[in-house]
C-alpha positions in Angstrom: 0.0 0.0 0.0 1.4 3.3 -0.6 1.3 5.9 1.8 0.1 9.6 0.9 2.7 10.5 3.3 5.2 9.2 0.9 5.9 11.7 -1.1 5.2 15.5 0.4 1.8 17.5 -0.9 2.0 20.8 -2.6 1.0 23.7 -0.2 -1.9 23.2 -0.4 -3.1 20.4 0.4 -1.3 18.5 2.9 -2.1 14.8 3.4 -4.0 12.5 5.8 -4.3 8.6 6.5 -6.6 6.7 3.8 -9.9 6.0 5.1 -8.4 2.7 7.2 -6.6 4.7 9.0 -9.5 7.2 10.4 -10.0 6.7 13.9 -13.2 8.4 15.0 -15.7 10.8 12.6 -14.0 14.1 12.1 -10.6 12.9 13.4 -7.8 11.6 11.1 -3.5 10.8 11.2 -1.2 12.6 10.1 2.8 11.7 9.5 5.3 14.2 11.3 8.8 14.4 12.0 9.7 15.5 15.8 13.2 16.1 17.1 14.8 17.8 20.2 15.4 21.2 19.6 18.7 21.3 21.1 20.3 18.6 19.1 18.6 18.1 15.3 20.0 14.7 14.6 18.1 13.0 17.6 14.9 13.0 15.8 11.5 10.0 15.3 8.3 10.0 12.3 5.4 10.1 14.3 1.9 9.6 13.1 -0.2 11.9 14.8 -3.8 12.1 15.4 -4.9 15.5 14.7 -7.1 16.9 17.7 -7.6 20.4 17.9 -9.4 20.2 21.4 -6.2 19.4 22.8 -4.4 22.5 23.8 -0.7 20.5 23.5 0.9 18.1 21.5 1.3 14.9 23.0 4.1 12.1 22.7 4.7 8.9 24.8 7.4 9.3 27.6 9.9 6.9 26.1 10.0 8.2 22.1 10.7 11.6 24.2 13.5 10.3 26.7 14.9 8.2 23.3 15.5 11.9 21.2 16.4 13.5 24.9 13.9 15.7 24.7 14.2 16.6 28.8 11.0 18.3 30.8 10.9 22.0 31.6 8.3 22.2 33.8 5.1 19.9 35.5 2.1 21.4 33.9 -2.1 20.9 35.0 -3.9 19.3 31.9 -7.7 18.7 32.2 -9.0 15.3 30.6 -12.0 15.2 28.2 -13.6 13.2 31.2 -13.3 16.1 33.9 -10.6 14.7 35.8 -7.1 17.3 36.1 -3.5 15.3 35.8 -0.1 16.8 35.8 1.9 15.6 33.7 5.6 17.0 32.8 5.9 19.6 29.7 9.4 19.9 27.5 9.7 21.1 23.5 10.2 19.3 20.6 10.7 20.9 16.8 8.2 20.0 13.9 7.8 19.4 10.6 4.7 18.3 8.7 5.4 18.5 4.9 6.9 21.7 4.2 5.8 23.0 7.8 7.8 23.8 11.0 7.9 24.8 14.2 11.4 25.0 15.5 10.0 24.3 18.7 6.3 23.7 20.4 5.1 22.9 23.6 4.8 19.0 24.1 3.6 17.1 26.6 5.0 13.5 28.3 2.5 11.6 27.3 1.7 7.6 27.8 2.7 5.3 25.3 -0.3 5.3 22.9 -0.3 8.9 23.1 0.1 10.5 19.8 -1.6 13.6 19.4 -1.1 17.0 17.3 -2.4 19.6 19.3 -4.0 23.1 18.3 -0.5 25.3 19.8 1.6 23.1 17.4 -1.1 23.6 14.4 -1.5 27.3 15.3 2.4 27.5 15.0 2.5 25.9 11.6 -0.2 27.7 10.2 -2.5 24.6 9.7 -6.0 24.0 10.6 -7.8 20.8 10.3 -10.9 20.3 7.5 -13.2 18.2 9.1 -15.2 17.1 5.7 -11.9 16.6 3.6 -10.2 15.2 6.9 -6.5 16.8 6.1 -4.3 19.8 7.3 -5.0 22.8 5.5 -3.0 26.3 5.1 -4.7 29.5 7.0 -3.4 32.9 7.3 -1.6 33.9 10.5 -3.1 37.0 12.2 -1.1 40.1 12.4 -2.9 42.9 13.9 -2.1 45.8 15.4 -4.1 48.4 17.4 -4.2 51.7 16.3 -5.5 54.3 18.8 -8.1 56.6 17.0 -7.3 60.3 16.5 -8.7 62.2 19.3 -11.2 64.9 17.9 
């Protein structure tokens, strides 16, 4: 089977999963590379499951200890169930297609945790479609507040 992760889309478009690989309605995968931001060779392909209700990207603890990505701080996440947990917060760089964050808040996750979060899509300028079900290009905001003349 050939992947449509094989070879990189155009800007865009960017891929997802065929339909085998959909998880839930409205969610899909997505292939990305990680690495620690401090040292560029000590990187892992992840496939991600795009969820923009999660605030942070989320890896398992062990892929992150294996590229030495080490934790900055213990963070208070809630759960889609209610309950809080703290779980431990490092950085790790991004790169989906032609995409990338050289760094993004990710979280020590357990070891089926794979998720792309919305700080991590924000940063690379992606949103998700839910009908197509792939990563899409959106403007970045840039405003700026202009006071108005005073009469």
């Amino acid at each position: 089977m050939n992947s449509p992760c094989a070879s990189f889309c155009d800007s865009s478009t960017l891929i997802s999963m065929n339909e085998n690989a959909f998880i839930a309605m409205g969610t899909f995968k997505i292939k990305a590379k990680v690495w620690n931001p401090f040292d560029r060779l000590k990187e892992a392909e992840v496939e991600l499951i795009v969820d923009s209700g999660s605030t942070y990207t989320v890896l398992p603890k062990s892929l992150l200890e294996d590229i030495k990505v080490k934790p900055i701080r213990m963070i208070r996440l809630r759960l889609a169930d209610s309950r809080v947990v703290e779980k431990a917060l490092g950085e790790v760089g991004i790169a989906i297609n032609e995409y990338v964050a050289s760094a993004t808040p990710v979280v020590f996750g357990d070891e089926d945790a794979y998720l792309l979060g919305a700080v991590a899509m924000e940063q690379l300028s992606l949103a998700p479609d839910p009908v197509k079900r792939i990563l899409v290009p959106v403007e970045a905001l840039l405003m700026r507040f202009h006071e108005q003349d005073s009469l």
